[in-house]
N, C-alpha and C positions, 0 to 999 in steps of 0.2 A: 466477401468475407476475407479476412487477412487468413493468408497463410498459415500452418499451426506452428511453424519454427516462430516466426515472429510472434504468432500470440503466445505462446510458453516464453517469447524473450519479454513482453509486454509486465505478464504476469508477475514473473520474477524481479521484474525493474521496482512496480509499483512496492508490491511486499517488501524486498529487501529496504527502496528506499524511505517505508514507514519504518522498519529497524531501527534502520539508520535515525532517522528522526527522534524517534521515542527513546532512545538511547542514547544519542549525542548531545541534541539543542535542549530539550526538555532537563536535563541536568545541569546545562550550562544556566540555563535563564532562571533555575531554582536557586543555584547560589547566587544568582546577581541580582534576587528577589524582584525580577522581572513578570510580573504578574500576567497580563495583557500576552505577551508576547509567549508563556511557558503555554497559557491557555489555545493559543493558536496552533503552537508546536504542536499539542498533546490533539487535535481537533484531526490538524494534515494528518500528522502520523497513521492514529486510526482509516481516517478515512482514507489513504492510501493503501491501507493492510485490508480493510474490505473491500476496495474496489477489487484489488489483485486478488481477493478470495473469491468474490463473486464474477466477477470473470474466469476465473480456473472452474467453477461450479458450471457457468453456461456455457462452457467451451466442453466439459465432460458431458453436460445433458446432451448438445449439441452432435458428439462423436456419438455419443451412445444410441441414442434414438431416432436421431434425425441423418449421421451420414451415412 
């Protein structure tokens, strides 16, 4: 298992960089009525902000009850 500094760096990469996403490119590709392309932004985004959720969740079950 990784380390827990790297997986807390792991965590906050993923999240920050669905932010990032749903925040930047998802705006951008709406005014330039990029349809295709706002739909994929908006798809990564989330799915970056869960993964980085659910890994902070198994990494907390993980410290909690199992180390």
């Amino acid at each position: 298992m990784l380390d827990i500094s790297y997986g807390y760096y792991l965590i906050s990469l993923f999240i920050l960089t669905g932010i990032i996403i749903l925040l930047l490119d998802v705006k951008s590709y709406s005014k330039n009525n990029q349809k295709k392309e706002k739909k994929f932004a908006l798809f990564l985004g989330w799915a970056n902000i869960i993964f980085g959720s659910g890994f902070y969740i198994v990494s907390w079950v993980y410290q909690r009850w199992f180390w």
